[in-house]
Legacy VTK file of the C-alpha trace (Angstrom):
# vtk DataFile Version 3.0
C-alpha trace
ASCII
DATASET POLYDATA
POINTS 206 float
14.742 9.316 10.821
11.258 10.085 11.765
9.705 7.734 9.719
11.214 5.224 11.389
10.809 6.018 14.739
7.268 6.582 13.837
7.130 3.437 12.748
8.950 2.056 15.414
5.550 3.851 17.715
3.434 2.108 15.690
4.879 -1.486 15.700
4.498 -0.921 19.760
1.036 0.166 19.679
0.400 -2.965 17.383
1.868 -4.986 19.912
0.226 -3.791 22.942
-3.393 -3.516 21.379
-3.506 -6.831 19.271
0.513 -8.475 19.600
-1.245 -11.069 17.150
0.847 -10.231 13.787
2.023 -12.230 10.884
3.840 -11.069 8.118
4.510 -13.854 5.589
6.478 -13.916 2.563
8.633 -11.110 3.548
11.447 -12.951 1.342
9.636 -11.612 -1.676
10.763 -7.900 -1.230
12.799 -6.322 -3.385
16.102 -5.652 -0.986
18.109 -3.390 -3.476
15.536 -1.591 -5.196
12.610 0.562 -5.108
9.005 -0.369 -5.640
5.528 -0.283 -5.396
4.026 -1.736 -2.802
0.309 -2.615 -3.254
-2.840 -3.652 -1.592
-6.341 -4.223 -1.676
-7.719 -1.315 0.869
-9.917 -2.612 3.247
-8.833 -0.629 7.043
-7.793 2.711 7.918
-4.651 1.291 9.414
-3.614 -1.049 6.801
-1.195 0.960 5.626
0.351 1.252 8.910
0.816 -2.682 9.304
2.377 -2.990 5.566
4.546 -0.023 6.472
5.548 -2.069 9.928
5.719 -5.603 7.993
8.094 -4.522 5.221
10.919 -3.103 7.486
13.434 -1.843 7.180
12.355 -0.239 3.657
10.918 3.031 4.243
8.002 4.681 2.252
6.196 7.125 1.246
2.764 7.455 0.423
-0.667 9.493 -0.807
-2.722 11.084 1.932
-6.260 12.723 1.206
-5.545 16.187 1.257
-7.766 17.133 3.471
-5.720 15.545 6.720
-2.825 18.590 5.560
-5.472 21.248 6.892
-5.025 20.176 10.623
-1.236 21.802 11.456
-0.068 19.198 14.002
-1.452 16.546 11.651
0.385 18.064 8.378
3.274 18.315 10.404
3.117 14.657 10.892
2.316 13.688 7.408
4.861 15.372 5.644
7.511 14.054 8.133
6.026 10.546 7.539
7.276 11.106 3.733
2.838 11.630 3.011
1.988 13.945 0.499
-1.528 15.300 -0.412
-3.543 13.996 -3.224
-7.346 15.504 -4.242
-9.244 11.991 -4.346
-12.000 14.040 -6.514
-9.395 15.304 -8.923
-6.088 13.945 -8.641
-4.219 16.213 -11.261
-0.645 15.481 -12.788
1.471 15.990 -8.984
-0.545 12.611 -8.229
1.769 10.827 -10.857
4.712 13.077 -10.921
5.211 13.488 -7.462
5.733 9.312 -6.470
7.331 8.746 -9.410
9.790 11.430 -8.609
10.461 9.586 -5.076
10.691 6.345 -6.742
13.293 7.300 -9.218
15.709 10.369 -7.192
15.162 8.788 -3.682
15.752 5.246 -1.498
12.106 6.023 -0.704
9.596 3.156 -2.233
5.613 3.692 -2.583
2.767 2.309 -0.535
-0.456 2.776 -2.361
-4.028 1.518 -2.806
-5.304 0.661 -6.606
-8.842 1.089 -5.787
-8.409 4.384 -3.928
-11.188 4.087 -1.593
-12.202 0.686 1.414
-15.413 1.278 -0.512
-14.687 -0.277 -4.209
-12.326 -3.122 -5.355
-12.016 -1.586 -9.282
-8.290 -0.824 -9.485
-7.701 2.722 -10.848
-4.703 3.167 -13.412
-2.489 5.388 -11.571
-0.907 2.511 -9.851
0.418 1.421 -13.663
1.282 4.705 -14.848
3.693 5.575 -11.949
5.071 2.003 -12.094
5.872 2.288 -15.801
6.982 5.804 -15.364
9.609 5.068 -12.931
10.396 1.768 -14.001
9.082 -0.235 -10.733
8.067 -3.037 -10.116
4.690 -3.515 -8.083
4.786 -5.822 -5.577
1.383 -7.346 -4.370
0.199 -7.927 -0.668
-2.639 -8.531 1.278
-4.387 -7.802 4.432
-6.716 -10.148 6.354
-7.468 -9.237 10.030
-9.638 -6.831 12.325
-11.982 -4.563 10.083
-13.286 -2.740 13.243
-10.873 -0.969 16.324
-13.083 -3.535 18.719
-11.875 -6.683 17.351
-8.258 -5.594 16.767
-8.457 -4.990 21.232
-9.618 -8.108 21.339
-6.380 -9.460 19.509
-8.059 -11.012 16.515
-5.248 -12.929 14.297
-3.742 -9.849 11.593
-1.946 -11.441 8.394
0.157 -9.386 5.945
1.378 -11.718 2.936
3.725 -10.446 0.041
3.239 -12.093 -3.111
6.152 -12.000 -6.232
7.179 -8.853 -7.665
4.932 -7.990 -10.961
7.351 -6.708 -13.863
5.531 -4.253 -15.983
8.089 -3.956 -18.868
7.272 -5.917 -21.369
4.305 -3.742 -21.660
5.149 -0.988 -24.375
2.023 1.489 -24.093
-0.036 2.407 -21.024
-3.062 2.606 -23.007
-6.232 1.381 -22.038
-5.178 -2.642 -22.901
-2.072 -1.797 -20.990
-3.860 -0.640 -17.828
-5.965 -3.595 -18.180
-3.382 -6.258 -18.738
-1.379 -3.788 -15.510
-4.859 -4.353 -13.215
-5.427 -7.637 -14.330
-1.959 -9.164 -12.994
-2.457 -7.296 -9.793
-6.311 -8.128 -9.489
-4.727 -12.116 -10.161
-2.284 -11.516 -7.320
-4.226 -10.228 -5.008
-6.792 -13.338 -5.261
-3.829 -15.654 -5.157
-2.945 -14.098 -2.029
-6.232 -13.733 -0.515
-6.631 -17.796 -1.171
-3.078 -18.768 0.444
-3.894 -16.879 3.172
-7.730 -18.327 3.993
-9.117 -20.349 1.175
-12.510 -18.951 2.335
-11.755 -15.776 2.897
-14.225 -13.316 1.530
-14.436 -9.171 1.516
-17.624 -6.956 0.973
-16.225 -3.438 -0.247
-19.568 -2.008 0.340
-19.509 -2.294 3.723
LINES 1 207
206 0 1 2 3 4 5 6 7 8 9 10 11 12 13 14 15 16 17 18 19 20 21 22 23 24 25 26 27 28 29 30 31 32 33 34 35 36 37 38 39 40 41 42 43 44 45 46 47 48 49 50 51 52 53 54 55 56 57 58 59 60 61 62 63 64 65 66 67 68 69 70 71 72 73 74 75 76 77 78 79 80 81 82 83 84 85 86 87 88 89 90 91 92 93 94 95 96 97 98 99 100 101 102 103 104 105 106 107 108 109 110 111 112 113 114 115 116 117 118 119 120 121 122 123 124 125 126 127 128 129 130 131 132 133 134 135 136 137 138 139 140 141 142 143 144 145 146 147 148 149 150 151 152 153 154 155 156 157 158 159 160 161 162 163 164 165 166 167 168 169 170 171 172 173 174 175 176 177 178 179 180 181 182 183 184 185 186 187 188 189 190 191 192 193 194 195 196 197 198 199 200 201 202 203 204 205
């Protein structure tokens, strides 16, 4: 219930600030199942526009844990279906917790491969909890406002979902199976990136 009213605030504030949205592709969502959803990370409110772009599926999702220290901002976070995750040293409950969502609730994942706005190497988490839970990942994109000034000033936002990336036929998660895991995702996302703006290019650095 609050998620969705939360995200029912947010898809407002969207509206009022930029109201120059396009989710594409939205066809290409799993409608009866879980999943992964997936995304290069390149704003602090991405997630927020994915979250907005694939309703009516709620989520849940990994949150530094440093934002559970504020009280009013915990509060928030945990009723947002957010749970903490050390960035510096993730531990097991960074694996076992989404993959216990995935498989005992109607609650799918939102998630970032590469962690961080500042790197594009995917990380192998994404593929263990996938394979763990038996998910599917399903790739998207963001192209849009990098900076709160051009997202006033109602710059075009795209969100595009690309096909649903089956993971089973891959029997071990060892290191070629993480690579094979990132290498379909890294494929998608530069499919994705090129259907959206053939020239579109991102500096994780900056």
């Amino acid at each position: 219930m609050f998620f969705r009213f939360m995200r029912g605030v947010v898809r407002v504030v969207f509206f009022i600030i930029n109201g120059n949205a396009h989710y594409q592709n939205k066809e290409k969502l799993p409608k009866d199942e879980n999943y992964i959803l997936v995304a290069p990370h390149r704003t602090w409110w991405e997630p927020l526009y994915l979250a907005v772009a694939a309703a009516p599926k709620q989520f849940s999702f990994m949150a530094k844990e440093e934002l559970f220290k504020n009280p009013v901002l915990s509060y928030i976070l945990k009723h947002a279906n957010a749970f903490p995750v050390n960035r510096d040293k993730p531990g097991p409950s960074a694996i076992k917790t989404p993959v216990k969502l995935l498989k005992s609730t109607e609650l799918s994942l939102i998630m970032f491969p590469s962690g961080t706005r500042h790197s594009s190497e995917l990380k192998g988490g994404m593929a263990l909890i996938a394979k763990m839970s038996k998910t599917k990942i399903v790739p998207s994109v963001y192209q849009g406002p990098l900076t709160l000034g051009d997202l006033f000033k109602r710059k075009r936002v795209v969100v595009r979902f690309g096909d649903p990336i089956d993971i089973s036929d891959i029997k071990k998660m060892d290191k070629e199976g993480l690579a094979e895991v990132e290498r379909r995702t890294q494929e998608a996302f530069d499919q994705l990136d090129k259907e959206v703006d053939p020239n579109f290019v991102y500096d994780a650095k900056k």
